[in-house]
N, C-alpha and C positions, 0 to 999 in steps of 0.2 A: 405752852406746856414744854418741857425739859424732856429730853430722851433719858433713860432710865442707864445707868451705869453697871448695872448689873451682867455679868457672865453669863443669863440663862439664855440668851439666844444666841443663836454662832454668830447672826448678822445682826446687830440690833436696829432698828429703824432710827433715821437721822430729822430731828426735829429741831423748831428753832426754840431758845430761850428766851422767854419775855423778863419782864422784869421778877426780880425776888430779893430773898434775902429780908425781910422787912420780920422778921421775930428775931432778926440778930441782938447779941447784947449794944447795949451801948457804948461797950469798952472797944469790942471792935472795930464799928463804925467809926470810931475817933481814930482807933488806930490806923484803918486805913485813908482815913484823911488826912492823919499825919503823914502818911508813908505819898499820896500825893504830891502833899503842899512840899514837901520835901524834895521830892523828886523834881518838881517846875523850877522851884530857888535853885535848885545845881544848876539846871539845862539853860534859865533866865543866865545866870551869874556865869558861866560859861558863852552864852552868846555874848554878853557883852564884855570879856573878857577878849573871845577871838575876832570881833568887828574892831577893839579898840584901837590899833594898829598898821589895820592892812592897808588904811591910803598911801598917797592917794589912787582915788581909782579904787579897785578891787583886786589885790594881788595877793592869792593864794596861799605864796608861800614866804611872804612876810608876817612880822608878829610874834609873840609871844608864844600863840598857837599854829604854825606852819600845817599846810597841807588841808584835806577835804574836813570839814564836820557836819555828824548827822546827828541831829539833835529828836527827841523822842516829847515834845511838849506836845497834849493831846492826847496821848498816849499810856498816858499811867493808869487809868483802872487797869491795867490788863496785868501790870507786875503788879500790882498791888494787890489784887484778887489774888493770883496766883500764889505769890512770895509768900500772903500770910498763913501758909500750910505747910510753909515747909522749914526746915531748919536748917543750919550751915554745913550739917553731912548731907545733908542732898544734893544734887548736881545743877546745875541750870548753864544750858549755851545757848545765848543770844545772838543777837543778826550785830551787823554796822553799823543800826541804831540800838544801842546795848545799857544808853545808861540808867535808865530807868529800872529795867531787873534787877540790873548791878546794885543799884541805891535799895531796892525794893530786899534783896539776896542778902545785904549786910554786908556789902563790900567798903574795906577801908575809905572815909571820903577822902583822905589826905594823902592815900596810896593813890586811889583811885586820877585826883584831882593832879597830882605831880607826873604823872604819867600821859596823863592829855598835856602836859606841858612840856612831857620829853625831861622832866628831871629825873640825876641820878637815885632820888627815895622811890621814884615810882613803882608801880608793881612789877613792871619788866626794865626795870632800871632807866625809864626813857627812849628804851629801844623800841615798842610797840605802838604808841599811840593809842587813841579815841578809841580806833575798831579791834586792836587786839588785846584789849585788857583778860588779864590770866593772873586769879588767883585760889591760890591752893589751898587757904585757910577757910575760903568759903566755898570752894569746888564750883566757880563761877570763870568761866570764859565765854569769848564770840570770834565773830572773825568779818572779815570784808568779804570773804567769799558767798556767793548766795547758798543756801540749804546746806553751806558745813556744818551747822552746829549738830544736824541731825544726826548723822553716823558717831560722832562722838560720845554723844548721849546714850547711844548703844551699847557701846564697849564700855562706859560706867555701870550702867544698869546691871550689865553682864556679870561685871566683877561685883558689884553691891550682893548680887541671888550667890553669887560661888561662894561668898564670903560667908552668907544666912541673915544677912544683916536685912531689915524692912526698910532701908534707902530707897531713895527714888532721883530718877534724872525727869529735868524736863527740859524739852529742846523747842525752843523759841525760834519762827521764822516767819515773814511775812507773806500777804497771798503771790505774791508773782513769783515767790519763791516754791510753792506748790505745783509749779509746773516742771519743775527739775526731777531729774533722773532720782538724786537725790535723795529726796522726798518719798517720793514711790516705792526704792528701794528700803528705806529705814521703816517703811511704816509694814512693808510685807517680812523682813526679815523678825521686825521686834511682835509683830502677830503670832508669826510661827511659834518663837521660841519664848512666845508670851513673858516680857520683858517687862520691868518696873519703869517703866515710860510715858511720861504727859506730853504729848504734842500739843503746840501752840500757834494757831496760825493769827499772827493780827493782820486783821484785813482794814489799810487804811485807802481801800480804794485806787491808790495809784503805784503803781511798779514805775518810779522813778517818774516819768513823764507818760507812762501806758498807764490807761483804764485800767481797770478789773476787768469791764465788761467787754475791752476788746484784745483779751490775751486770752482769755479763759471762760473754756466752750461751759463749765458748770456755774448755776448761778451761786452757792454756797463752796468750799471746799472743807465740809463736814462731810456733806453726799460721799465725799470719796472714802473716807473712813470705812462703809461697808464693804467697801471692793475687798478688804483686808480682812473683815468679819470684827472687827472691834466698833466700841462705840462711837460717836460723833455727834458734835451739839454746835449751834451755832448760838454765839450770844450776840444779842441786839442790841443797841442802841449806846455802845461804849458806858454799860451800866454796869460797877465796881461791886455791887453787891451780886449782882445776876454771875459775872464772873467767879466770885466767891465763893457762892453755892455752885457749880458747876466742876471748879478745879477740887472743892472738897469730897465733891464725888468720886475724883478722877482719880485722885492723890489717893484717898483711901483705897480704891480698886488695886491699883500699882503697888502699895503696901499691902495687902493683901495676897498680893501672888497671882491675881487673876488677869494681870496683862495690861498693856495699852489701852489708851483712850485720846481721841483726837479732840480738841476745843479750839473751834475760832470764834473772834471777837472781831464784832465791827466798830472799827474804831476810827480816830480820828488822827490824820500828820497834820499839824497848826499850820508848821511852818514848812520853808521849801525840802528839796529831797536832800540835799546838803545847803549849808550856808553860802549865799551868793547867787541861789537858785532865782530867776525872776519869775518863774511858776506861771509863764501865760497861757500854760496848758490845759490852766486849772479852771474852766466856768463858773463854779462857785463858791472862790475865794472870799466874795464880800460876805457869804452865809457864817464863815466859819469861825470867826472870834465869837458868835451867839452859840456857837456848840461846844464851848469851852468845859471840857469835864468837871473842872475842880469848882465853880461858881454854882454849878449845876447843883452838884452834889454837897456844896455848903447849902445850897438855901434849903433843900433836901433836908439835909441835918437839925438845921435852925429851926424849919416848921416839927420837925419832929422832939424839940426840946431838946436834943445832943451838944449843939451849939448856940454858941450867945458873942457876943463882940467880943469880952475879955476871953475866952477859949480860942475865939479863932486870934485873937493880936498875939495871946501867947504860945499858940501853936506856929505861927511865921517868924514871929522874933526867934524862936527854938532854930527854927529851917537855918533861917540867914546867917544865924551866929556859927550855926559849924559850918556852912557854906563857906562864909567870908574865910572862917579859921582856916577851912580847905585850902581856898585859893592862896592865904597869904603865904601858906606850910609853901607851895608848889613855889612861889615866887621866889621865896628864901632859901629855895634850894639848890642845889649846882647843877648844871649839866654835865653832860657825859664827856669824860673825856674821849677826844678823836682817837687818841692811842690805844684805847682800849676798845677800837669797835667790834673786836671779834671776841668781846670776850661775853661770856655769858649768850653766846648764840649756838655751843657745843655744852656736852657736858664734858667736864676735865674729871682726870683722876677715877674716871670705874672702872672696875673689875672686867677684865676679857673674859 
């Protein structure tokens, strides 16, 4: 049973989410298998994009792609639930593994994709990288830093209500991220001043190389949502429809004016914490290519008549084709010049 989204309690009681969503139309289910299979072909085509290079050996900051990558494979019910409620005036700040919202948000893939490559077309002209993709046409950023995106999401929300506008932010962070100062303070300030805000916690079980269950004394980080008097629901089993209904909860609360609502989702990191990880931290790594979401939720689809072969061959050909087109745009595009590194890091020419 789903805790209830409603205002009528100052504290609402925090329950977990089982499965749902199953009177969805059929348009959306495909959409959000589209918005999947999509998201896996970037993160795929990307991995093998920044491995292609770095021997021999394993060096960092050789390649195409230089420096760390955090790839989000496993991970996509959780923007894709979310993403399909929202529109490109809404807000979304994501964590260091950010590309899947981003893909999920409607963020340029060719902006996007030049930009993990450090080209000049990129969204921050090359200058940002994988973790600080910033753009302003979809009101989508993240950061490297743990629990930044939360305060941010704040002072959007803020100016969304000043403005009268029924915008909403939603600030994406994972659970080891719940333990930050952060955190605590974004979710008691946007309670107060009951703020158009969806908190997101994906909980993929490991903070980097720590458990969940040996950083963090509560077994959920829903529970804590009461502490603030807003809602709090945990979804189970990295199920994109269960997310679905839960963020369309949350989302319409926030549009309404009625405040904050916390959602965590248990989900799944496939792969390492970043690329080059050997992950011997992990006990049960051999379980986890059998928990693949997107296999999951096609046979899901298939038993349910949604999908057939020719749907799903022509929903990956779709993925790979702007994928590829992605990467090619980045490849054939210039780097930055070194003469210019300080440009575009101020703003030039405002008004004192």
């Amino acid at each position: 049973m789903s805790t209830s989204l409603s205002a009528a309690a100052p504290v609402p009681e925090t329950t977990d989410s089982g499965s749902a969503g199953s009177h969805l139309p059929d348009e959306v289910r495909l959409s959000l298998y589209e918005t999947m299979v999509l998201s896996r072909t970037f993160e795929e085509a990307i991995l093998r994009e920044y491995h292609a290079d770095k021997g021999p050996g394993f060096d960092i900051g050789k390649g195409l792609v230089p420096g760390e990558m955090h790839l989000s494979a496993g991970q996509e019910p959780v923007a894709a639930g979310v993403c399909a409620h929202l529109t490109t005036d809404d807000a979304v700040t994501a964590t260091h593994r950010p590309h899947h919202f981003a893909v999920a948000h409607g963020v340029d893939l060719r902006k996007m994709t030049a930009e993990i490559f450090g080209r000049e077309t990129g969204l921050g002209r090359g200058r940002g990288g994988h973790m600080h993709l910033f753009d302003p046409d979809t009101h989508f950023s993240c950061s490297g830093i743990i629990a930044e995106g939360y305060p941010p999401a704040l002072g959007m929300a803020f100016a969304f209500r000043r403005r009268g506008t029924d915008r909403i932010a939603v600030a994406v962070t994972g659970e080891g991220a719940a333990n930050q100062g952060a955190f605590h303070e974004s979710l008691n300030l946007a309670a107060l001043w009951r703020l158009p805000v969806v908190f997101v916690v994906e909980d993929n079980e490991w903070g980097i190389s720590v458990a969940r269950t040996a950083s963090t004394a509560v077994a959920s980080n829903a529970d804590r949502a009461a502490g603030y008097g807003i809602p709090g629901v945990r979804v189970e089993d990295n199920d994109v429809e269960a997310v679905h209904a839960e963020a369309a909860k949350a989302v319409a609360r926030a549009r309404a004016g009625e405040g904050p609502s916390l959602i965590e989702v248990a989900t799944l990191r496939m792969w390492g914490h970043f690329e080059g990880d050997a992950q011997g931290y992990r006990p049960e790594l051999d379980s986890v290519a059998g928990l693949d979401p997107i296999p999951r939720y096609e046979q899901r689809l298939r038993e349910a008549g949604v999908l057939d072969d020719a749907v799903v061959a022509r929903v990956k050909e779709s993925a790979s084709a702007r994928v590829e087109d992605a990467v090619a745009f980045a490849k054939s595009s210039p780097t930055p010049d070194p003469t210019d590194v300080m440009t575009y890091v101020f703003a030039e020419g405002a008004a004192r």
